[in-house]
C-alpha positions as CSV (number, residue, x, y, z in Angstrom):
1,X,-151.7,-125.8,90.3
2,X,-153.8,-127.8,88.0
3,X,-151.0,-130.1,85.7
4,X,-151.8,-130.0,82.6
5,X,-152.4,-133.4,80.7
6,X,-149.6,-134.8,77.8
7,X,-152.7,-134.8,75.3
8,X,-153.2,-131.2,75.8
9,X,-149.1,-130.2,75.5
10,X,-149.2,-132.4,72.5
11,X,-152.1,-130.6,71.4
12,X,-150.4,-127.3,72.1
13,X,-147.2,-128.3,70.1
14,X,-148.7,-129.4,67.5
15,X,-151.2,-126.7,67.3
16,X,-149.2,-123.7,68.5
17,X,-152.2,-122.7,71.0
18,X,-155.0,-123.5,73.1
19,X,-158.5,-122.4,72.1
20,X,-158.7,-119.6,74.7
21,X,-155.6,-117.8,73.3
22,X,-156.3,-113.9,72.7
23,X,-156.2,-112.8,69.2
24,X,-154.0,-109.6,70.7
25,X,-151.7,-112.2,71.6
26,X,-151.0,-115.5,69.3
27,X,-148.3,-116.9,71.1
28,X,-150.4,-117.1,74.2
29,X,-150.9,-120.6,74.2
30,X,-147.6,-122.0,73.8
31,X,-145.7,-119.6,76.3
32,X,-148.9,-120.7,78.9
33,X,-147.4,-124.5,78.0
34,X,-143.8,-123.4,78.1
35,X,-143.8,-121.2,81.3
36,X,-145.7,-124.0,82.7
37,X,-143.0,-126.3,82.0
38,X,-140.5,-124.5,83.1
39,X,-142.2,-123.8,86.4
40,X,-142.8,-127.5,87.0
41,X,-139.2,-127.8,86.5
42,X,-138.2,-124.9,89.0
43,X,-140.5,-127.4,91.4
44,X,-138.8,-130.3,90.2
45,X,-135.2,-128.2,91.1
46,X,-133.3,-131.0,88.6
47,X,-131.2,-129.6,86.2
48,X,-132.4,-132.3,83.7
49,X,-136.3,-131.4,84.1
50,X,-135.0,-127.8,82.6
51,X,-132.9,-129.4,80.3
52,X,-136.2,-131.3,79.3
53,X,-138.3,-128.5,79.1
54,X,-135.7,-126.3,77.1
55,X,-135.3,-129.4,74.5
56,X,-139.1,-128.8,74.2
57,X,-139.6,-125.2,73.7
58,X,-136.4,-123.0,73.1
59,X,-134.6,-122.7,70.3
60,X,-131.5,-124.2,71.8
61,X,-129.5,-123.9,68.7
62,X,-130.0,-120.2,68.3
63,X,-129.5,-119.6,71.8
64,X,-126.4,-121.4,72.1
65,X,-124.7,-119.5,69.3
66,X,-125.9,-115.9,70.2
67,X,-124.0,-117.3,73.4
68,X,-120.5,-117.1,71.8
69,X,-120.6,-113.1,70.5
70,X,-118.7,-112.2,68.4
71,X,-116.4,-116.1,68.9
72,X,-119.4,-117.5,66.9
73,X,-116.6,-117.9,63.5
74,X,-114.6,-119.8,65.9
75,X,-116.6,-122.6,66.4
76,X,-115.6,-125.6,63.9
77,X,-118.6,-126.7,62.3
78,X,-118.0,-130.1,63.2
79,X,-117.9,-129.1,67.2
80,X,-121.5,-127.4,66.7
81,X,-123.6,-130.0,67.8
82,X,-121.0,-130.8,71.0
83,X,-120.9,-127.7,71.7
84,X,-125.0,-126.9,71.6
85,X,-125.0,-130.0,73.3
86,X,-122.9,-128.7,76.6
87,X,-124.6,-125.2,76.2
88,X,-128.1,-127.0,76.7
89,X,-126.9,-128.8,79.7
90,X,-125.0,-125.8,81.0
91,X,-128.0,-123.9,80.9
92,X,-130.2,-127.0,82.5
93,X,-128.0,-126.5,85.5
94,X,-127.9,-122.5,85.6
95,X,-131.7,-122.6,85.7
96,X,-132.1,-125.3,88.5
97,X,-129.6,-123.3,90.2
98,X,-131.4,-120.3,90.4
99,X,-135.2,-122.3,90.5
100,X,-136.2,-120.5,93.5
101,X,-136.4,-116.9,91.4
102,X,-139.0,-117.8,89.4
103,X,-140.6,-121.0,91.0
104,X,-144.5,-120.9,91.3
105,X,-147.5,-121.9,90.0
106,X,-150.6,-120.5,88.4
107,X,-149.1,-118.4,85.4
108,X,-151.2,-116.0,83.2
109,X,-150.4,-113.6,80.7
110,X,-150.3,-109.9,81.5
111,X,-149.7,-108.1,78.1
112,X,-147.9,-109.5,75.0
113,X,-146.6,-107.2,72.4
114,X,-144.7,-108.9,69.3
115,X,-142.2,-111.2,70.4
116,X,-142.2,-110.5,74.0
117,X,-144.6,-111.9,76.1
118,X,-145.1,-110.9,79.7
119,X,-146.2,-113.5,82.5
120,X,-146.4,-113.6,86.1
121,X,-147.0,-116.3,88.5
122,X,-149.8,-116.6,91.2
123,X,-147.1,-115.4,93.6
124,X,-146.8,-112.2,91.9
125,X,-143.2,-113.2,90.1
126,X,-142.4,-112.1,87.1
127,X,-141.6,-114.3,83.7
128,X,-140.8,-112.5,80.2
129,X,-140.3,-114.7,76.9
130,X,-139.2,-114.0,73.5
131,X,-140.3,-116.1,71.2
132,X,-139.8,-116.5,67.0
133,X,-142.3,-118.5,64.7
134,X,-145.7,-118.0,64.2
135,X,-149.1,-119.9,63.2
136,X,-148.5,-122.7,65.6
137,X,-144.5,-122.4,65.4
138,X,-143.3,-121.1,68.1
139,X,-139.8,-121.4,69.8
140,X,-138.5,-119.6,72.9
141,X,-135.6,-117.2,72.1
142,X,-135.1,-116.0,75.7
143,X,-136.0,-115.8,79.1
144,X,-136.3,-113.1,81.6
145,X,-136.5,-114.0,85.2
146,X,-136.0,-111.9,88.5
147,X,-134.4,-109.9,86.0
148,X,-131.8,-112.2,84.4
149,X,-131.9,-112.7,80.6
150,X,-130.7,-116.1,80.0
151,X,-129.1,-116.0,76.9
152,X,-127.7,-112.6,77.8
153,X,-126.1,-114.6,81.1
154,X,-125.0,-117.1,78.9
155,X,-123.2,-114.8,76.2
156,X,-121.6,-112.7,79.1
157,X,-120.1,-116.3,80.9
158,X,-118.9,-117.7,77.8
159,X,-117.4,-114.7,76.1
160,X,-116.0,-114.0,79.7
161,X,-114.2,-117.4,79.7
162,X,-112.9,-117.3,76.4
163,X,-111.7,-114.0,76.0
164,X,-109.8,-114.5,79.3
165,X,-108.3,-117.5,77.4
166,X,-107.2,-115.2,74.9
167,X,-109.9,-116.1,72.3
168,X,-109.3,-119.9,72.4
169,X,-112.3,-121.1,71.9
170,X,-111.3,-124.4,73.5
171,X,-111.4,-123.2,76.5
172,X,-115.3,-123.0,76.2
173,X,-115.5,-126.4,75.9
174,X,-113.2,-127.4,78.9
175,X,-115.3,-125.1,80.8
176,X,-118.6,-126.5,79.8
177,X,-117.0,-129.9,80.0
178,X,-115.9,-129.3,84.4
């Protein structure tokens, strides 16, 4: 796989695509940069190269509270940023956990339609992103691989963990914390 130079990421970010992005498909660019980044972290297999990656592209934030359901009101506002904090490196580890599924190299765009964006790797594996923004803005809102939606994951594990501990949102944390 040919690595593609900081400049051009920075370009990318700051842009929101490269110059060969279909019209049919604005996000192009930037899920070309993301899935890229998040393939050389399945490569990497650290849970802090995905953690990196994420910090870069997703919309951690957003993720993290669709994550609690319908125990979002029970977060203390002053516990947000600990808690999007242990949700980011939760899911750093969840992803290098489960790099093999979607490890590869050589990703290209199949079809793109709104916010979902399809992808698949050299090897034939499939990728499928949800981003937000627009005009250069764009943010993952979810992942699809081998046919695991990451925040979905997310959301079922932590509303799992503390609905078993009868709603105590607390619980999440000791969790995330172990």
């Amino acid at each position: 796989m040919k690595s593609i130079p900081l400049a051009t990421v920075a370009m990318v970010l700051l842009f929101g695509s490269v110059s060969g992005a279909r019209a049919d498909c604005p996000a192009e660019g930037f899920v070309l940069s993301a899935g890229n980044a998040f393939l050389a972290a399945a490569r990497n297999g650290s849970p802090s190269a995905f953690t990196s990656a994420a910090s870069r592209y997703a919309d951690l934030r957003s993720i993290a509270l669709f994550a609690l359901g319908p125990h979002r009101k029970s977060l203390p506002k002053g516990m947000e940023a600990e808690y999007v904090s242990l949700a980011k490196a939760y899911m750093g580890q969840f992803m290098s956990k489960h790099a093999a599924k979607f490890a590869g190299s050589g990703l290209k765009i199949t079809t793109c339609s709104g916010t979902t964006v399809n992808a698949s790797t050299a090897a034939g594996k499939k990728l499928i992103f949800r981003v937000s923004g627009g005009k250069g803005h764009y943010r993952v809102q979810d992942v699809n691989a081998a046919s695991i939606w990451l925040a979905g994951q997310m959301r079922s594990t932590f509303v799992g963990v503390i609905n078993r501990n009868n709603g105590d949102i607390n619980a999440l944390f000791r969790f995330l914390r172990g």
